[in-house]
TORKOL-4160 file (C-alpha; in steps of 0.2 Angstrom, whole numbers, padded with zeros to 4 digits, m for minus):
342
<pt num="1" X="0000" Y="0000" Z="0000"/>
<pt num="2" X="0006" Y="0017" Z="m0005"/>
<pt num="3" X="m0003" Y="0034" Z="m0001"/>
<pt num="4" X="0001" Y="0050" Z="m0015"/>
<pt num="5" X="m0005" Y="0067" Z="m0016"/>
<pt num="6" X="m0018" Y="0067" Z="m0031"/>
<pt num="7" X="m0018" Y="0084" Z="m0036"/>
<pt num="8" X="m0015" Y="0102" Z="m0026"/>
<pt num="9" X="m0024" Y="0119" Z="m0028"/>
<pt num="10" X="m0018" Y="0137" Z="m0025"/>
<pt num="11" X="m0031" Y="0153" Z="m0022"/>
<pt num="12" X="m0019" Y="0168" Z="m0020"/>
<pt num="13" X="m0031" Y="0186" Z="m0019"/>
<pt num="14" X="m0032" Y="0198" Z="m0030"/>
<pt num="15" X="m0025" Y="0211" Z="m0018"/>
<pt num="16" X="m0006" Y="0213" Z="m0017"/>
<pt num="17" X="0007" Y="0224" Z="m0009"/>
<pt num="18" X="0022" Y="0232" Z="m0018"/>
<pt num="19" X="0040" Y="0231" Z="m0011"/>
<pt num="20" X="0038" Y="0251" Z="m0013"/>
<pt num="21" X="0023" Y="0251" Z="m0001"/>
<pt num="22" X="0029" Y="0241" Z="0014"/>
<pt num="23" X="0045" Y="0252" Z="0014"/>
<pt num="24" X="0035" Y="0266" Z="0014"/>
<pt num="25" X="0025" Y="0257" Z="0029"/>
<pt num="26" X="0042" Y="0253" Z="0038"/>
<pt num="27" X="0055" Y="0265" Z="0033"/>
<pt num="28" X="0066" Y="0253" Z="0027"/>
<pt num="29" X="0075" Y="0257" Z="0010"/>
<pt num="30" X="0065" Y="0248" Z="m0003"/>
<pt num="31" X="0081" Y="0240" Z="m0011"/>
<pt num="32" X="0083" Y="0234" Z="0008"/>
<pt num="33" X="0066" Y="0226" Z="0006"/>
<pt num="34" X="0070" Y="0217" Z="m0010"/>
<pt num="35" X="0087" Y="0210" Z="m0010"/>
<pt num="36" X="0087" Y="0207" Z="0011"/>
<pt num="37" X="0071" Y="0202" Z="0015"/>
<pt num="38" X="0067" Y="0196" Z="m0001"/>
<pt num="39" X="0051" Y="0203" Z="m0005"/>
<pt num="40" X="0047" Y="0211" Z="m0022"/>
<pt num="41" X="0028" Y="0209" Z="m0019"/>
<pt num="42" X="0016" Y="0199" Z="m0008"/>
<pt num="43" X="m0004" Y="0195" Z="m0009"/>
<pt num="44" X="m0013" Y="0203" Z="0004"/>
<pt num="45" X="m0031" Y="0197" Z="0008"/>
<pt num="46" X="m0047" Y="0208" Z="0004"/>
<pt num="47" X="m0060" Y="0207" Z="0017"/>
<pt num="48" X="m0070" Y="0194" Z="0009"/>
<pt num="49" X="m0056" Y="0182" Z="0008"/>
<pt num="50" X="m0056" Y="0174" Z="0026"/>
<pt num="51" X="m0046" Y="0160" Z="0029"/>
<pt num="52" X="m0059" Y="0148" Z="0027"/>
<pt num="53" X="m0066" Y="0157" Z="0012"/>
<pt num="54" X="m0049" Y="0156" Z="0002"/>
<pt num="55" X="m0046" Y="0137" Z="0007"/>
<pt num="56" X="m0064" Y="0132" Z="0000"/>
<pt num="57" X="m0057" Y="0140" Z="m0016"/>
<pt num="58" X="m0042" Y="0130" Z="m0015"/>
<pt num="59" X="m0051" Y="0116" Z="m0010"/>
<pt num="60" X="m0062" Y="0118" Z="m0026"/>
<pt num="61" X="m0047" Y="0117" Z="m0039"/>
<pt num="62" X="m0039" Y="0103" Z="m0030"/>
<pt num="63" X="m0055" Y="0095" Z="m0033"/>
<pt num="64" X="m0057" Y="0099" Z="m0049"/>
<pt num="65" X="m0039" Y="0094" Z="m0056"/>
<pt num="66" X="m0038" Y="0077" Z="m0048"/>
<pt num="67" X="m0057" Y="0073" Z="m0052"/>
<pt num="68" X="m0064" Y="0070" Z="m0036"/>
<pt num="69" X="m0080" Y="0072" Z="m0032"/>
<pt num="70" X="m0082" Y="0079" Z="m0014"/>
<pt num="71" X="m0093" Y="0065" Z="m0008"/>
<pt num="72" X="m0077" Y="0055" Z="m0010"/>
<pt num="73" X="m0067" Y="0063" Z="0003"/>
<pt num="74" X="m0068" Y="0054" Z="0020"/>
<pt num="75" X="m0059" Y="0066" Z="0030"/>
<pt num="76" X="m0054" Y="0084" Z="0029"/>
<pt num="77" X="m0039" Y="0091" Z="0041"/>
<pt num="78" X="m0039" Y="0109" Z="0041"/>
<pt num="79" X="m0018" Y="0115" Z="0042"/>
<pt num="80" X="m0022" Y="0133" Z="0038"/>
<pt num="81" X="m0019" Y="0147" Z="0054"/>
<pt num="82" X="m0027" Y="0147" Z="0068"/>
<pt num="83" X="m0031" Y="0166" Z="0064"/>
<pt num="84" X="m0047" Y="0159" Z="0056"/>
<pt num="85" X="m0066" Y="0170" Z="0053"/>
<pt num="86" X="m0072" Y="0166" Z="0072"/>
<pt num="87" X="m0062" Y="0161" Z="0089"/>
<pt num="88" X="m0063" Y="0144" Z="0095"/>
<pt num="89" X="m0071" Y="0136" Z="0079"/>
<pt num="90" X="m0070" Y="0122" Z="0064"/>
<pt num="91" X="m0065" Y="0130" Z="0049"/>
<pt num="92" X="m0063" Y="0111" Z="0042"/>
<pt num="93" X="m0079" Y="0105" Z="0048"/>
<pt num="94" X="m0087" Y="0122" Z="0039"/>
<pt num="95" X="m0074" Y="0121" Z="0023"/>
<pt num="96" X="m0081" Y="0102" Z="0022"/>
<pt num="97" X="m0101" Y="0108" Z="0021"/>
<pt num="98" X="m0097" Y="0121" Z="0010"/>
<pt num="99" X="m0089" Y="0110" Z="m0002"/>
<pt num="100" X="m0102" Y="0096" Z="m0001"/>
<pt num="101" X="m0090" Y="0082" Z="0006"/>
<pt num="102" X="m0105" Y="0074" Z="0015"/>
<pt num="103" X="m0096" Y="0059" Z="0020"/>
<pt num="104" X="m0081" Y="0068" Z="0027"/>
<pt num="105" X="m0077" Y="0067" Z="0046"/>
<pt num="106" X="m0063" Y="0085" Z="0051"/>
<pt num="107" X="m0052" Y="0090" Z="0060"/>
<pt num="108" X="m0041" Y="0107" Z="0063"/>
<pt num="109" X="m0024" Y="0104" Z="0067"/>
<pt num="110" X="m0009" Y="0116" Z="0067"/>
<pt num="111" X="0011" Y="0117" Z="0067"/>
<pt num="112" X="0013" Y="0134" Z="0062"/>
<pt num="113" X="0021" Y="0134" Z="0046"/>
<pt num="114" X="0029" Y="0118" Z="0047"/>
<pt num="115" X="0008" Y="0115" Z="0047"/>
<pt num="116" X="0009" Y="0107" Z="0029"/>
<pt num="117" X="0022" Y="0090" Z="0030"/>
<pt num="118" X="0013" Y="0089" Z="0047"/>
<pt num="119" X="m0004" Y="0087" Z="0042"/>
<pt num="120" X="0003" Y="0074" Z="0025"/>
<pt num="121" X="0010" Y="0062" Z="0043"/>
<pt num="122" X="m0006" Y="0064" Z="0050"/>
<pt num="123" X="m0017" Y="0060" Z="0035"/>
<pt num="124" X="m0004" Y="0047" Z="0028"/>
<pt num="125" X="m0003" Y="0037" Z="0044"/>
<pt num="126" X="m0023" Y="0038" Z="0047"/>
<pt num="127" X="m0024" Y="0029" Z="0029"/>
<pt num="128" X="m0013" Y="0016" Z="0033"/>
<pt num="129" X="m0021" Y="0012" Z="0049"/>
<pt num="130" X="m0038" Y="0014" Z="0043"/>
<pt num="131" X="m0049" Y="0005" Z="0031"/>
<pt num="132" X="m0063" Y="0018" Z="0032"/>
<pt num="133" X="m0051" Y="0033" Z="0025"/>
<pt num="134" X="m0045" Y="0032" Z="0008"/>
<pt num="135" X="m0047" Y="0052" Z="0001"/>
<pt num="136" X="m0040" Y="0066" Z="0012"/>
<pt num="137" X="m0043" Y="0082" Z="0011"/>
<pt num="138" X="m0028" Y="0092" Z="0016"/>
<pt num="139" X="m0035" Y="0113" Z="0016"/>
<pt num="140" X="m0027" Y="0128" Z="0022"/>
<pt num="141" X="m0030" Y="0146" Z="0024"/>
<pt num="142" X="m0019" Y="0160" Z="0029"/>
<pt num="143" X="m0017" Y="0179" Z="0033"/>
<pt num="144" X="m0007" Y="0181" Z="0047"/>
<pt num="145" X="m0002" Y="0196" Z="0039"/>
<pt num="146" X="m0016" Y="0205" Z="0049"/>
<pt num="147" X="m0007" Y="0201" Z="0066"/>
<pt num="148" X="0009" Y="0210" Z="0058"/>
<pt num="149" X="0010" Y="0228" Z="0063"/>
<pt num="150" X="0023" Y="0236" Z="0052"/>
<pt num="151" X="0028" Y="0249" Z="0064"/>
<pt num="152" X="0034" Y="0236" Z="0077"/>
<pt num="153" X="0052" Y="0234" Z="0075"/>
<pt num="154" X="0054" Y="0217" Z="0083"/>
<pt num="155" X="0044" Y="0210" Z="0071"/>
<pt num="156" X="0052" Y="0217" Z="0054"/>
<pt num="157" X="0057" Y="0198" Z="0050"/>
<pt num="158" X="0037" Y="0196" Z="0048"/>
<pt num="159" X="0036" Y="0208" Z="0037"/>
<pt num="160" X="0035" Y="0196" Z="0022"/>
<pt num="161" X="0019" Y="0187" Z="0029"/>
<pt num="162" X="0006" Y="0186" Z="0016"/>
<pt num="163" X="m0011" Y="0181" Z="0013"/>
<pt num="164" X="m0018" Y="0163" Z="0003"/>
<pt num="165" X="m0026" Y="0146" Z="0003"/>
<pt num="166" X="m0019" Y="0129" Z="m0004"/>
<pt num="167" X="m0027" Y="0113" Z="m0003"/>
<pt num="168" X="m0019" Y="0097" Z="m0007"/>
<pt num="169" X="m0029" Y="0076" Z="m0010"/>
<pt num="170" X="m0021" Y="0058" Z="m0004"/>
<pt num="171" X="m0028" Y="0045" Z="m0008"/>
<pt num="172" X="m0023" Y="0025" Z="m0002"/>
<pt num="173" X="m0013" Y="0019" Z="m0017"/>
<pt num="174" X="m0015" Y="0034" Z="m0028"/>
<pt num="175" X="m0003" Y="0027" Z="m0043"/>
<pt num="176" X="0008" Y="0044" Z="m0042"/>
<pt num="177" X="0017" Y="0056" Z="m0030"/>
<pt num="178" X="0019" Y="0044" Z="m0019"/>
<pt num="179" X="0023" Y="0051" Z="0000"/>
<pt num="180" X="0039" Y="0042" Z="0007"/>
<pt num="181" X="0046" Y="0050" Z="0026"/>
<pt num="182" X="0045" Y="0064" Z="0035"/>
<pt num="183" X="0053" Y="0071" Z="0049"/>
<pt num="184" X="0051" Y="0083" Z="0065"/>
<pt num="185" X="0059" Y="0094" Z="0076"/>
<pt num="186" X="0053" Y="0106" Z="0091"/>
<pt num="187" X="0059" Y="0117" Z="0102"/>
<pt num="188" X="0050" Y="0122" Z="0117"/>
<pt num="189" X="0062" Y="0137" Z="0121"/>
<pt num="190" X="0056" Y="0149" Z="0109"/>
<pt num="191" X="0037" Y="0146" Z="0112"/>
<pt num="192" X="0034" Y="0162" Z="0122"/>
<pt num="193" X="0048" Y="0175" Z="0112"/>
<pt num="194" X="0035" Y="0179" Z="0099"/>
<pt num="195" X="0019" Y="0180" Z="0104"/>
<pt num="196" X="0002" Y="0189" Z="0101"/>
<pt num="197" X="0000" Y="0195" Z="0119"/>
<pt num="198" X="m0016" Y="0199" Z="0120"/>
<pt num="199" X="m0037" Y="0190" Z="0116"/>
<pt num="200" X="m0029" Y="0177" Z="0125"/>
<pt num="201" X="m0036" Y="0168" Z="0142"/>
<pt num="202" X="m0019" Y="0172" Z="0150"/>
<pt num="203" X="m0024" Y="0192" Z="0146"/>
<pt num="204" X="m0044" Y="0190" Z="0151"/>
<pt num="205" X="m0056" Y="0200" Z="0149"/>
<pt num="206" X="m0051" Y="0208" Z="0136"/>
<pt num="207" X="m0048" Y="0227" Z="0139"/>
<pt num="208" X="m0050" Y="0242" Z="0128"/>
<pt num="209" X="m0031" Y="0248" Z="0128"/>
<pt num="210" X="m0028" Y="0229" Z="0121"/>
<pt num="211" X="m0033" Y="0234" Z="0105"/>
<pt num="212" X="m0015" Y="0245" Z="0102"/>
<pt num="213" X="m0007" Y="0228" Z="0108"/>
<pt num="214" X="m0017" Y="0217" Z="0094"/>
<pt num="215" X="m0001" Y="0214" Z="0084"/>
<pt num="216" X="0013" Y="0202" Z="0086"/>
<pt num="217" X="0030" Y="0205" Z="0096"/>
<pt num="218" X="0044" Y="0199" Z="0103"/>
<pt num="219" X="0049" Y="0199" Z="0119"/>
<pt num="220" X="0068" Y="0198" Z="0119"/>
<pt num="221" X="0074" Y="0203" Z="0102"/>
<pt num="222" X="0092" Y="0198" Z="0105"/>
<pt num="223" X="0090" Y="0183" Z="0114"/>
<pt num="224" X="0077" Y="0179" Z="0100"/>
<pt num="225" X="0089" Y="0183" Z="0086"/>
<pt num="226" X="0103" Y="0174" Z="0095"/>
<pt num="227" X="0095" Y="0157" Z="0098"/>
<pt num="228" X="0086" Y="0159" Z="0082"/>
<pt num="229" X="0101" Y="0164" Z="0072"/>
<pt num="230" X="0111" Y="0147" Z="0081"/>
<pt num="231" X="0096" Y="0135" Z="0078"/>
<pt num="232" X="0085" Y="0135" Z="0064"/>
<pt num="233" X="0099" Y="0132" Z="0051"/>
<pt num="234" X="0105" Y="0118" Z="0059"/>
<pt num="235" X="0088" Y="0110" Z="0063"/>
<pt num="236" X="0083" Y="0112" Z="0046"/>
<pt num="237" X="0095" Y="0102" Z="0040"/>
<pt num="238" X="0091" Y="0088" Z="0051"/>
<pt num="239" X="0074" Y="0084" Z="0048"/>
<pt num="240" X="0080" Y="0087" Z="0029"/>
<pt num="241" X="0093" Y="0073" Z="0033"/>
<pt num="242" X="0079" Y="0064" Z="0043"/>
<pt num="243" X="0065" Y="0064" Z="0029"/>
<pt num="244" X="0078" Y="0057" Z="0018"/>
<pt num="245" X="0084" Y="0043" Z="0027"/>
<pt num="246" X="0066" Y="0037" Z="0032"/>
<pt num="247" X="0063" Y="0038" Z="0015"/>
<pt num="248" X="0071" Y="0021" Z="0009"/>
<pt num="249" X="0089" Y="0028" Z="0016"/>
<pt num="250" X="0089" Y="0044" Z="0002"/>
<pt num="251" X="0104" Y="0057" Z="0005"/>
<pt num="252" X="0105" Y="0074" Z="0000"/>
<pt num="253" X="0113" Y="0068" Z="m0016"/>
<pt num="254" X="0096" Y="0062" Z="m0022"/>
<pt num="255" X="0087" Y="0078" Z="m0018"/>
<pt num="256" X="0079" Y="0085" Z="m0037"/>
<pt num="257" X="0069" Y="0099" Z="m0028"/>
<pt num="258" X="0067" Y="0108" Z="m0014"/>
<pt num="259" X="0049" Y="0116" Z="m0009"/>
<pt num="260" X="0055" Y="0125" Z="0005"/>
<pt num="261" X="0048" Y="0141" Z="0014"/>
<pt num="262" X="0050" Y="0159" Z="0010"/>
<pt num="263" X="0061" Y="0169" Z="0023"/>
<pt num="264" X="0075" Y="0179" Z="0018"/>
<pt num="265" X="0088" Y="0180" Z="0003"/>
<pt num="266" X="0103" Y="0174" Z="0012"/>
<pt num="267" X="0097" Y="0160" Z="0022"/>
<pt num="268" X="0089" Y="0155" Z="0008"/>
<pt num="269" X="0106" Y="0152" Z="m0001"/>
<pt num="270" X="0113" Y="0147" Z="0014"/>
<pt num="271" X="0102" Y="0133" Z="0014"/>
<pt num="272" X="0105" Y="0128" Z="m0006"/>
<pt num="273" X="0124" Y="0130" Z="m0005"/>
<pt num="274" X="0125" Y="0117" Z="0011"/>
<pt num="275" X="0112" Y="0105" Z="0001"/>
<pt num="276" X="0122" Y="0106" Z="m0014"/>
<pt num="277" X="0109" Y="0113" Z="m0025"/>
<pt num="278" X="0106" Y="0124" Z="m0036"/>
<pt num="279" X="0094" Y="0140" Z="m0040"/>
<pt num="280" X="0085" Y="0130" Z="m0054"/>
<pt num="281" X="0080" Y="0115" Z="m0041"/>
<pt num="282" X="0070" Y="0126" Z="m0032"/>
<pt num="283" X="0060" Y="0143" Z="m0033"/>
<pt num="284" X="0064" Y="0158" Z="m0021"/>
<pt num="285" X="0046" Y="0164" Z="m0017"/>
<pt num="286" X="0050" Y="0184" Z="m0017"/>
<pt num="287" X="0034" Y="0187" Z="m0028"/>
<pt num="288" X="0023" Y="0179" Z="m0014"/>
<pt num="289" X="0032" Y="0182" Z="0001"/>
<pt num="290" X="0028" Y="0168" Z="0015"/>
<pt num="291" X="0011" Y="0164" Z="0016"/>
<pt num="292" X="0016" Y="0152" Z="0031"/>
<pt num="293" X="0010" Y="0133" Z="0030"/>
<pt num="294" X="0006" Y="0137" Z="0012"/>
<pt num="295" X="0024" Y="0140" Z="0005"/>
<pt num="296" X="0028" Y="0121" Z="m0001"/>
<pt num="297" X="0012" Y="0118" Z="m0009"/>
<pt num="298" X="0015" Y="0136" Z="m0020"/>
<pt num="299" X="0031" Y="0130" Z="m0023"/>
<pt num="300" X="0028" Y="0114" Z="m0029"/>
<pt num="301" X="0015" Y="0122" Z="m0042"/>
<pt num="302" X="0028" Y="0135" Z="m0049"/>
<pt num="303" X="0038" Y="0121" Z="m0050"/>
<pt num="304" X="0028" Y="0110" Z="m0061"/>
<pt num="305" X="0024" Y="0124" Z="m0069"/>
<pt num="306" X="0041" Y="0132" Z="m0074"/>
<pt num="307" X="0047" Y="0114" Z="m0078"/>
<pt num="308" X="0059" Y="0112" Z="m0062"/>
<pt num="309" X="0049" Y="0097" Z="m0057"/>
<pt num="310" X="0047" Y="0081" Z="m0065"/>
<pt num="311" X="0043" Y="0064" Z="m0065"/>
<pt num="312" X="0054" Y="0053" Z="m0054"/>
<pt num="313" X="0060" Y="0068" Z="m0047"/>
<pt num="314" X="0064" Y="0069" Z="m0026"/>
<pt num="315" X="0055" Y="0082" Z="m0019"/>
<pt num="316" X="0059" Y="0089" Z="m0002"/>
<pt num="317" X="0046" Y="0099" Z="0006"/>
<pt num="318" X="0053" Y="0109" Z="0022"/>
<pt num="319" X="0047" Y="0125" Z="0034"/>
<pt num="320" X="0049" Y="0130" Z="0052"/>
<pt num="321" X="0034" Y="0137" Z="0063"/>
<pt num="322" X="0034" Y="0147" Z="0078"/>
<pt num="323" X="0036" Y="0141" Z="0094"/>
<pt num="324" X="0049" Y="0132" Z="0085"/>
<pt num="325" X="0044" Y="0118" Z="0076"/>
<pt num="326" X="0054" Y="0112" Z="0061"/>
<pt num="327" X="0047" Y="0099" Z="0047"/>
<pt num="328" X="0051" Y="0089" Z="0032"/>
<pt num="329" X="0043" Y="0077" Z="0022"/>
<pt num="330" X="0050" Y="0068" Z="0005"/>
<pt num="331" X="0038" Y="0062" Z="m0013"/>
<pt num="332" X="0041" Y="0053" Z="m0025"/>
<pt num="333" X="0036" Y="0063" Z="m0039"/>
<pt num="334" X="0028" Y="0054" Z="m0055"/>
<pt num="335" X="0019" Y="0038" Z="m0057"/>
<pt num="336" X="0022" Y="0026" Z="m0044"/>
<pt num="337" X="0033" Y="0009" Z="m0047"/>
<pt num="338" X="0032" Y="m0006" Z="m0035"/>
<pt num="339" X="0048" Y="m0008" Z="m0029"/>
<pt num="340" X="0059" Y="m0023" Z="m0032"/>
<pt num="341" X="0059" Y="m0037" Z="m0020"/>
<pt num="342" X="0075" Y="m0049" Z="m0024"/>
């Protein structure tokens, strides 16, 4: 038995921010904003485009490319943010009405934006154990972006935060794209460095003056930069290395793509040059910014689409998330081949 992703879909709004704008916003020099922080644009949701509202669109061209009908999927795990249309609600269980998947039991589940090769585990391990899920629905909307108050220095590594929805279907022996390891890090340390302090029950009732707090912020910049700076490198390349070796004892060497998160320009290289890959075996999001647990699945569509992915091809997909959790997970891209038993 093998599980594969079927098909993907992206829903991006129409809205965007210019490079020009957020240095305006920031007073940050826009060339600053391009070449450091990697941003030349980024997709800012409307008010219509909730985070429920742009996964059902993803949803609807993941259903549409892999021609499923929605009465096929048996279970829908929502991965988007957990900055969803209301407080303490089901966006999957509502995505899952809306789309007519009548038959599908939900769940929401979250990693931050390691959310993505997390909820593949989850919904891979649930096939294999059980006989009643054979479609998954994997959905996700994002727009963190509102949380990000420009002004606030501590938080100018947010400033590429976006807004979009992806969706992506496994199905149990799927013939193609099959899903082969994955891999996990956290660390605990970091949980409380960057938070949103206030709406929460550790900051209830909510006060008046909490409304000029609603943004995100850092609580020790330069212990956050320092620890940051010493860790997330590292433990992105081991669940990279991890993902590989549970995937049939793969190495970096067999690495064809990388779908990996955007953040900025020089780590970005940093992470190529230690992988031993190049600029064509990946794409560098700056159009798109980092639209958190969405990144891979953008990239993995640019990728097909600018020919940088092909069949048989390796395809790493990695992010980090906040509080800090680091994920990989490999596919085997292309049609799937039984392997050979001697």
């Amino acid at each position: 038995m093998h599980i594969g992703i079927v098909s993907t879909g992206v829903y991006l709004p129409r809205n965007s921010i210019s490079a020009e704008q957020i240095a305006e916003a920031t007073n940050i020099p826009v060339d600053v904003i391009v070449n450091k922080f990697g941003v030349k644009q980024k997709p800012v949701a409307l008010e219509d485009d909730t985070t429920a509202e742009m996964g059902i669109k993803a949803a609807l061209k993941a259903l549409e490319k892999g021609n499923i009908d929605a009465s096929e999927v048996d279970l829908v795990i929502w991965f988007g943010a957990q900055h969803k249309d209301y407080p303490c609600w089901l966006a999957g269980l509502y995505i899952a009405d809306r789309i007519g998947a009548k038959n599908a039991w939900s769940f929401d589940m979250e990693a931050m934006c390691g959310s993505f090769m997390t909820a593949i585990e989850i919904g891979r391990s649930l096939m294999l154990t059980r006989k009643d899920c054979n479609t998954v629905l994997l959905v996700s909307g994002y727009r963190n972006n509102d949380l990000v108050d420009l002004k606030e220095n501590s938080t100018h590594f947010m400033l590429d935060l976006g807004s979009g929805g992806t969706a992506a279907i496994l199905k149990k022996n799927a013939g193609k794209n099959v899903i082969l390891g994955s891999a996990f890090k956290g660390d605990g340390s970091f949980s409380t460095q960057c938070i949103f302090p206030v709406f929460g029950c550790k900051s209830w009732p909510v006060k008046a003056e909490d409304l000029d707090k609603s943004h995100f912020i850092v609580v020790d910049e330069p212990y956050f930069k320092e620890q940051l700076n010493a860790k997330t490198l590292p433990n992105f390349f081991k669940v990279i290395d991890n993902a590989l070796s549970s995937s049939g004892n793969l190495t970096r060497k067999d690495i064809n793509y990388l779908a990996i998160l955007h953040f900025k320009k020089s780590a970005h290289m940093a992470v190529l040059q230690e992988l031993g890959l190049s600029e064509s075996q990946t794409v560098y999001l700056d159009s798109y910014g980092h639209i958190g647990q969405n990144d891979q699945i953008i990239s993995l569509e640019l990728g097909l689409l600018e020919g940088k992915v092909k069949d048989n091809y390796n395809i790493v997909m990695v992010g980090a998330g906040l509080g800090f959790v680091w994920a990989a997970c490999v596919v085997r891209w292309g049609p799937f081949e039984e392997p050979i038993v001697s």
